[in-house]
C-alpha positions as CSV (number, residue, x, y, z in Angstrom):
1,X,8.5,-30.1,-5.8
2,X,8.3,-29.4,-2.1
3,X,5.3,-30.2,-0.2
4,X,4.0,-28.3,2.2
5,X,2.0,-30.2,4.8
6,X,2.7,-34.1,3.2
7,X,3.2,-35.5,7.1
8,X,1.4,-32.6,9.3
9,X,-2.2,-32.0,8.9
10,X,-2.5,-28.8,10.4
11,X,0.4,-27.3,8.2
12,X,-1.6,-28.9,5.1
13,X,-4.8,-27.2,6.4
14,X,-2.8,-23.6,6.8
15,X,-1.4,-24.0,3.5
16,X,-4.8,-24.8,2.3
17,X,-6.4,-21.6,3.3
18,X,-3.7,-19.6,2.7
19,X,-3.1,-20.8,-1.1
20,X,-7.5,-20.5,-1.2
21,X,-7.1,-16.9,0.1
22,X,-4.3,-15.7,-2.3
23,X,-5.5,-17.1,-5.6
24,X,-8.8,-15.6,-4.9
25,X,-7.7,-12.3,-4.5
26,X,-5.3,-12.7,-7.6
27,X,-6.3,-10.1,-10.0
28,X,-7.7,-10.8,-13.4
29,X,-4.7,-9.7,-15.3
30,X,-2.6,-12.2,-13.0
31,X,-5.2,-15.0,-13.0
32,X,-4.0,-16.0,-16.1
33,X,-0.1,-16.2,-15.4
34,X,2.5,-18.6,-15.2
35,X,2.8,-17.8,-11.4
36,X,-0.7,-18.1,-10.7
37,X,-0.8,-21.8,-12.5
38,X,2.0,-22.9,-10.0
39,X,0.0,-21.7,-6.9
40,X,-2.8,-23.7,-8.3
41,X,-0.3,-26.6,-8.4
42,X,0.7,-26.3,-4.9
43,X,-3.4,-26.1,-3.8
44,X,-4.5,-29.3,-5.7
45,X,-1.2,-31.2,-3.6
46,X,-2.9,-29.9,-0.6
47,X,-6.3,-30.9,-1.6
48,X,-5.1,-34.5,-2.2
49,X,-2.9,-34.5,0.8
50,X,-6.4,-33.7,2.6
51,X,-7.7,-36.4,1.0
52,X,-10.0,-34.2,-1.6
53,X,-9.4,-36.0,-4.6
54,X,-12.0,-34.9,-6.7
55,X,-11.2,-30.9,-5.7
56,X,-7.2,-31.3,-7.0
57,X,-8.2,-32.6,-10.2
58,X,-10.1,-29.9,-11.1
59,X,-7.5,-27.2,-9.5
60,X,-4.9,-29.2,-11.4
61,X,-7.5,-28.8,-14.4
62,X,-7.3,-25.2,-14.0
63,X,-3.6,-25.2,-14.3
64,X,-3.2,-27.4,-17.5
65,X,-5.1,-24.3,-18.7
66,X,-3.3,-22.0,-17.7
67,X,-0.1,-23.4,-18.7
68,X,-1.6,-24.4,-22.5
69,X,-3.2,-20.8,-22.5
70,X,0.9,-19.8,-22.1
71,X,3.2,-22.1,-23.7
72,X,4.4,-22.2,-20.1
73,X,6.5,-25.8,-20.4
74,X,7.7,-25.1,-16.6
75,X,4.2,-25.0,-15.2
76,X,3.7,-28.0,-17.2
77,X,6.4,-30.0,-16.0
78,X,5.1,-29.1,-12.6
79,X,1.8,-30.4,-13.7
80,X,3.0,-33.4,-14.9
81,X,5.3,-33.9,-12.1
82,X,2.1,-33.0,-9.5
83,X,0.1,-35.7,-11.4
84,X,2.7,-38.4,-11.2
85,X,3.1,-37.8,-7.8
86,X,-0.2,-37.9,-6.5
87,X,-1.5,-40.8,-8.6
88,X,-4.2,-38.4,-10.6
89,X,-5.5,-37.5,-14.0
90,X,-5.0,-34.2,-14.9
């Protein structure tokens, strides 16, 4: 998994609004997809890189429900593979 922002905190902090601002305007419909969990993925790397611990957690929280909610074993290996990375329970 790439990731965006690991050595340049100003690219962390774009991606960090950026990846805020599009999964709030995600529709209802699409806040429930496959997709959407691996955005969600991508924010809670950022939030650790930032140093927000306790935020990625719960964003990675979000996408373990997602990705049970769709039988989605991708977004689950990207879970998995988030969580071993950054040293957190998901």
């Amino acid at each position: 998994m790439a990731v965006p922002g690991r050595r340049d905190d100003r690219a962390n902090n774009r991606a960090l609004r950026l990846l805020t601002s599009g999964i709030a305007g995600a529709s209802e419909d699409a806040s429930g997809s496959d997709w959407h969990g691996r955005h969600l993925v991508h924010l809670a790397v950022a939030h650790q890189q930032a140093g927000d611990t306790s935020t990625a957690r719960s964003v990675l929280d979000e996408a373990r429900a997602i990705a049970d909610a769709t039988a989605s074993l991708p977004l689950a290996g990207q879970i998995t593979e988030a969580v071993r990375r950054l040293s957190v329970t998901a």
